[in-house]
C-alpha positions in Angstrom: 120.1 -61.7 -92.1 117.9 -59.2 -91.4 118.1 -57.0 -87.9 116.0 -57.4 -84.9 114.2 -54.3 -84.1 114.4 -53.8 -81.1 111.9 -51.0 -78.6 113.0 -50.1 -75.3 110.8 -49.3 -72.5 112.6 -46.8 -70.0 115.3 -44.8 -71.5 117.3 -43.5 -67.9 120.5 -44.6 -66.6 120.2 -48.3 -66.4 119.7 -48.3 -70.1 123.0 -47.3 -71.6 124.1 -50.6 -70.2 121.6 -52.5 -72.7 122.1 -50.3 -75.5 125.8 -51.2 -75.2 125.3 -54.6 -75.1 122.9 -54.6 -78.0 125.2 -53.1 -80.3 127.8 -54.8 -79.0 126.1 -57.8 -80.5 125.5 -56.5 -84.2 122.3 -58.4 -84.8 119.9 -55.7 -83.2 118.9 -52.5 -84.1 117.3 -49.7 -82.1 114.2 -48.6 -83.4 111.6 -47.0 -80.9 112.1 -45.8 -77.9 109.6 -45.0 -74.7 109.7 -43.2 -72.0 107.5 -40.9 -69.6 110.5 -38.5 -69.5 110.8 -36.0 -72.6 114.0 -34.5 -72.3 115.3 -38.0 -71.6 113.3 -39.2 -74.1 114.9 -37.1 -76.8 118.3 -37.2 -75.5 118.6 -41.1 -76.1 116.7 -40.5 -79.6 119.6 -38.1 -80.6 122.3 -40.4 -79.5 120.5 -43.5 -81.0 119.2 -41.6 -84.4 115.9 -42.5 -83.6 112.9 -40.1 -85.6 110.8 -38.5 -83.8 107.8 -40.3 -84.8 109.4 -43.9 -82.7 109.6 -42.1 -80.0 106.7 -42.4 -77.5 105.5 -41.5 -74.1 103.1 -45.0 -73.8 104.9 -48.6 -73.4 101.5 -49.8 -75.1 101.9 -47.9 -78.2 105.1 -48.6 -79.1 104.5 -52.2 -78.8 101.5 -51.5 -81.0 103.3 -49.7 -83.0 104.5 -52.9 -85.1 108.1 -51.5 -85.6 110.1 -53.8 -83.3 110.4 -57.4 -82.7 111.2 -57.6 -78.9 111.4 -55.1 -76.4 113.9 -54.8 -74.0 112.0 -53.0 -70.8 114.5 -51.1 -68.2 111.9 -49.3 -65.9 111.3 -49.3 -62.2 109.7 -52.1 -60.5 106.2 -50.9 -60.4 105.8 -50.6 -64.0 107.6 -54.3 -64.7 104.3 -56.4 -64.5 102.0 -54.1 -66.4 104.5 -54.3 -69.7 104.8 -58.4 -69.2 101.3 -58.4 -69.2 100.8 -56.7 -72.8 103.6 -58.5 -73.7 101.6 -61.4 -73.4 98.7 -59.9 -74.8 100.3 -58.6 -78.2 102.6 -62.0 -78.3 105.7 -59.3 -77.5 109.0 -60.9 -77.2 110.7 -59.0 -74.3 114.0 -59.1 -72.1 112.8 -57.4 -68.6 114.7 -55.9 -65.5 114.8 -58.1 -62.1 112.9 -57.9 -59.6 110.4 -59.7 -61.9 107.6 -58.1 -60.4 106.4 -55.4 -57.5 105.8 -58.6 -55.3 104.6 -61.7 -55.4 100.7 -61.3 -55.9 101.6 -59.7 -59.3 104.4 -62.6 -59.8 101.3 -65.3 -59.6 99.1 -63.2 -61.5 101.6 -63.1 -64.8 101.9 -66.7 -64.2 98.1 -67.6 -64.7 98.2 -65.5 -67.6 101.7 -66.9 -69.0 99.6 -70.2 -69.4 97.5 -68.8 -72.0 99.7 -66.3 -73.8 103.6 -67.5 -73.6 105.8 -65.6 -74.7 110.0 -66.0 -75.6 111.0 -63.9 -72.1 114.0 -63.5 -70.7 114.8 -62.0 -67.4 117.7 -59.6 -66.7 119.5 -61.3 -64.2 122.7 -60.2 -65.9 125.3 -62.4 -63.0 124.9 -65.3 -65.1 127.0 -64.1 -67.4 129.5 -62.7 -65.3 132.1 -65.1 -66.9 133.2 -66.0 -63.2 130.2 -67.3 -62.4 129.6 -69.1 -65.5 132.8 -70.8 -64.8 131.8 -72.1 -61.7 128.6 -73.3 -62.5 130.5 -75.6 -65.2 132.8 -76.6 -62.0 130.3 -77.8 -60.2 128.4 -79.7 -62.8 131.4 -81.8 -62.9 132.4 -82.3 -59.0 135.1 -80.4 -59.5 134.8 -80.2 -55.4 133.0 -83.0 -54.5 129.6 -83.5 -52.4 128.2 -79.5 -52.0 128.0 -79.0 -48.4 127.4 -75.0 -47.9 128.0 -71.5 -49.5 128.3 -68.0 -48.7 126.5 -64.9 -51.1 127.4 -61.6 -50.9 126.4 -58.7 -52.7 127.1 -55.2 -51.7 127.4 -51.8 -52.6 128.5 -48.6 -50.6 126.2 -45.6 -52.6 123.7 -45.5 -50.1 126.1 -44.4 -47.0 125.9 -41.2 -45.4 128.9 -39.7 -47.1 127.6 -40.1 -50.9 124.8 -38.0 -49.4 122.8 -39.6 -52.3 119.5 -38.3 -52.6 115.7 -39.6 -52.3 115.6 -41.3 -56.2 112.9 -43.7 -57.0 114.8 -47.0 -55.1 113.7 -45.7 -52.0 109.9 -45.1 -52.4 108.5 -48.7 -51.0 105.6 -47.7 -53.8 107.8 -47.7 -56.7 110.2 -50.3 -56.3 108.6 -52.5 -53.5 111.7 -53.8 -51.4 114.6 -52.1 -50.8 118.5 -53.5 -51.3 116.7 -56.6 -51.4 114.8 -56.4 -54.0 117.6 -54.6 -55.6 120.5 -56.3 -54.7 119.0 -59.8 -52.9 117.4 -60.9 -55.8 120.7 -61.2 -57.8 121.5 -63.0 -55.0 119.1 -65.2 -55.0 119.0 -65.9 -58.6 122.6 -67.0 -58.6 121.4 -69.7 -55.5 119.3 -71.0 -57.8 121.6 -70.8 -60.7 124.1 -72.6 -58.9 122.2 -74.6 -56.9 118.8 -75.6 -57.9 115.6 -74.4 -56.1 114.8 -73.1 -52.4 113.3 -74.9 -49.8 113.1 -72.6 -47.0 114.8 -69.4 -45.6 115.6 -67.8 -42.0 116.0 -63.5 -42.4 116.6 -60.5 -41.2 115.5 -56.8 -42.7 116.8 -53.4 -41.4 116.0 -50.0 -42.5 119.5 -47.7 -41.5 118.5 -44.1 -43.1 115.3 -43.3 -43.2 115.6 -39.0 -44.3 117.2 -38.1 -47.4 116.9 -35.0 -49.8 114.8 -34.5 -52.0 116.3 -34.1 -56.2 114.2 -31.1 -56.6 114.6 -29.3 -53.4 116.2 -28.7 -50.2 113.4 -30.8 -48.3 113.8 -34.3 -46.9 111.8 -36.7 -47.4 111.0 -39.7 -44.5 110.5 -42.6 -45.1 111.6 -46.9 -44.3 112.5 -49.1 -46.4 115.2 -52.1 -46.3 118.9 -51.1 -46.0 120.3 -54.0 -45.4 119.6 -57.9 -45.3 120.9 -61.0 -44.4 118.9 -64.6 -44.8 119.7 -68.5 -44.5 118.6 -70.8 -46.8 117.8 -74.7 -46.6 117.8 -75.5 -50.9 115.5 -78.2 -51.9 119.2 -80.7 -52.4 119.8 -80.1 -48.6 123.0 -77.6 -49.3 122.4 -74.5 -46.6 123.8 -71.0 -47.2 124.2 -67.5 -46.1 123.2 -63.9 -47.8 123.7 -60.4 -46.8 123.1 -57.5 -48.7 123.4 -53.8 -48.4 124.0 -50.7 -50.4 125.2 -48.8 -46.9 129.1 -51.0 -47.7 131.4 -48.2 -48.1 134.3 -49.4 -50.3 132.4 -51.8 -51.8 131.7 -50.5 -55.1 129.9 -53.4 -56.7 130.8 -56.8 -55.2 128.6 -59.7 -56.0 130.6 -62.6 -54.7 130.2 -66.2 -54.1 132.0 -68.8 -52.1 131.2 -72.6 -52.2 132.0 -75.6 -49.7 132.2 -79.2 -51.0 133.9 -82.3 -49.4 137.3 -81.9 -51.6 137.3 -78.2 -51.4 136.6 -74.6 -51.5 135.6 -72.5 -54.9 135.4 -68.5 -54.3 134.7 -65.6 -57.4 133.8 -62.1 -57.7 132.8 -59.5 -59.7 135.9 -57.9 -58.2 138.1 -60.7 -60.6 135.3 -61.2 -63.9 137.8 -63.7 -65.0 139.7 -65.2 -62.5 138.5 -68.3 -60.1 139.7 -69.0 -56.9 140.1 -72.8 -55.8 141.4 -74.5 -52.7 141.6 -77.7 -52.3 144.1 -80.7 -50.6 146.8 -82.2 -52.6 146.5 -86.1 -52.4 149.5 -86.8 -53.5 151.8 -84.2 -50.8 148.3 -83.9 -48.6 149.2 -79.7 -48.6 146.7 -77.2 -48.8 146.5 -75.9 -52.4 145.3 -72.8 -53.8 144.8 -72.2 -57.2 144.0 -69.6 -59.3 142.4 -70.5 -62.2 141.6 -68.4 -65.2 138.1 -68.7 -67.0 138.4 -70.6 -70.5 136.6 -68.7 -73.4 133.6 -71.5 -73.3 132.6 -69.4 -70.0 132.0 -66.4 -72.3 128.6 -65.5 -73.1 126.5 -62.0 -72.8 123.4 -61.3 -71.9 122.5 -59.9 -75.2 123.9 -62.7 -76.9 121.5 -65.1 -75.3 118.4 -62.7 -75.8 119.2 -63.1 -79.5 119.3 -67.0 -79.0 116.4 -66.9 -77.3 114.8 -64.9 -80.1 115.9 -67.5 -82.5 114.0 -70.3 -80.8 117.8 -71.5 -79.4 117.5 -71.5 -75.0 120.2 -73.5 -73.4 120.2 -74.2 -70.2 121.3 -72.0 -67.3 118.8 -69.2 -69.2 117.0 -66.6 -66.9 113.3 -67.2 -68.4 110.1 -66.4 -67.2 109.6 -69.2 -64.7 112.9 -68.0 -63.1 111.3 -64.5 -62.6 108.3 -66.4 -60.6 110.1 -68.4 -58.7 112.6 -65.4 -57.8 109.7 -63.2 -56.6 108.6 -66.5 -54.7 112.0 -66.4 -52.4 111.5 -62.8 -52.0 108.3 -63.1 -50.6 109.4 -65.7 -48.0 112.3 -63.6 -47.1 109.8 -60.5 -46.3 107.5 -63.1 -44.2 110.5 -64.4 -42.2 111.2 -60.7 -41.2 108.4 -60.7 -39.9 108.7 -63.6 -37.8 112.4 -63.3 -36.2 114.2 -66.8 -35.9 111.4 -68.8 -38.2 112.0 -70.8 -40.9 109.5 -69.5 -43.3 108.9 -72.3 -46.5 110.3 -71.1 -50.1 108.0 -73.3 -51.9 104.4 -72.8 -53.2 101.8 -73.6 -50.4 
């Protein structure tokens, strides 16, 4: 079978992670490369063997270039709807970076145009396949707890504190990426809701911006500015099941934990991207009518990469439980009522389209 050339769009830090994973796969192969960064640019055509000539400054041209068959975009967020848009327009395949958009306005806008020019898109909302989560999902599908009553999502980091004395980098300029941690963060979050649980109804939140100075990369200077820290939200989903989300990158010790836990009438489910393969369930015996805890250990039907469904989806094959473009809209949508309930302290602000 021949390979799948592959472009991708935004060549920095977050990219290593998809290159890995697309060779990890064997059925890709890196062929252009873009970026608005030349050293960066040639530093990731070295390490990928990649001739000078596939290497390009403009996202248009190297889809133009008819030398890939998908691209695989990794940019910042104000660059995310601009590339789904030619996507559309060239009939692009493309695997693109969460949040799906800057906000909502450009959301609806790439979904008018979706109607005319669809395209096989996938969006990176890489925690499905955190083989925890996957496992749960197929727990609930079966009742493994009963009637879903409530749940709990966390997902937090600790880089942003005061002691990493991390510097002013694109995530905080409200121009650039839009939100904060929770357009970061909370739309992982919100994305497993809706993974797990089906669509949002309405939502109750909270914004707060802790550090607003930080230095600047190229100088000694700080820069001011405010944009979300931290957030918390509760949710009413469209099935009746409520939950609570916080959110913050400020969580010393924290490192990168994306957890969930889940309430149901005959028990308690819990996992973590502290334990990728281990599931946590607690539930009442019937026979001894003892509290049980169990650990359970994810079977290999739970295993599935992201890159392994972007070639499915590439191959016309797109099971369920796949991040695709609608999923990016409907993300973007929560987002959006979160920011309005900020707004609004203590109001239910609707999740669904007016």
């Amino acid at each position: 079978m021949e390979p799948i050339r592959i472009g991708l769009i935004g060549v920095g830090g977050m990219a290593q992670s998809h290159i890995r994973g697309l060779q990890n796969v064997g059925t890709f192969k890196m062929e252009a490369i873009c970026d608005v960064n030349n050293l960066t640019l040639q530093k990731v055509g070295e390490q990928l063997a990649i001739k000078s000539e596939n290497q390009y400054r403009d996202f248009r041209k190297l889809i133009d270039s008819q030398k890939v068959d998908a691209v695989v975009s990794i940019t910042p967020n104000n660059v995310h709807a601009p590339i789904l848009a030619y996507c559309m327009e060239k009939n692009m395949p493309i695997l693109t970076e969460k949040p799906f958009t800057l906000d909502y306005a450009e959301a609806k806008q790439l979904a008018e145009k979706y109607k005319k020019h669809p395209i096989p898109c996938m969006v990176g909302f890489s925690y499905r396949y955190t083989p925890a989560f996957r496992f749960v999902k197929a727990l609930l599908d079966k009742g493994e707890i009963g009637q879903i009553r409530s749940f709990s999502i966390q997902y937090l980091q600790g880089w942003g504190a005061p002691p990493y004395d991390t510097p002013y980098v694109w995530r905080f300029n409200p121009t650039v990426t839009g939100t904060g941690v929770l357009g970061d963060l909370g739309s992982h979050m919100i994305d497993m809701a809706h993974y797990l649980f089906g669509p949002f109804q309405e939502v109750s939140a909270k914004m707060e911006s802790f550090i607003t100075k930080r230095r600047s990369e190229q100088s000694n200077e700080w820069k001011e500015f405010v944009i979300d820290d931290f957030a918390c939200f509760q949710a009413r989903m469209e099935t009746g099941i409520v939950g609570t989300f916080q959110t913050t990158r400020n969580a010393i010790g924290s490192g990168n934990q994306h957890e969930v836990s889940i309430y149901g009438d005959k028990g308690t489910i819990h996992a973590s991207t502290r334990e990728e393969d281990i599931v946590h369930l607690i539930y009442f015996d019937e026979k001894t009518a003892e509290l049980v805890e169990k650990k359970m250990h994810v079977p290999k039907t739970a295993y599935l990469t992201e890159w392994e469904d972007f070639a499915k989806m590439l191959k016309g094959e797109v099971g369920l439980g796949f991040p695709d473009f609608q999923a990016g809209v409907l993300n973007q949508q929560v987002l959006e009522a979160i920011i309005e309930s900020s707004k609004q302290p203590g109001k239910m602000i609707s999740a669904l389209e007016s």
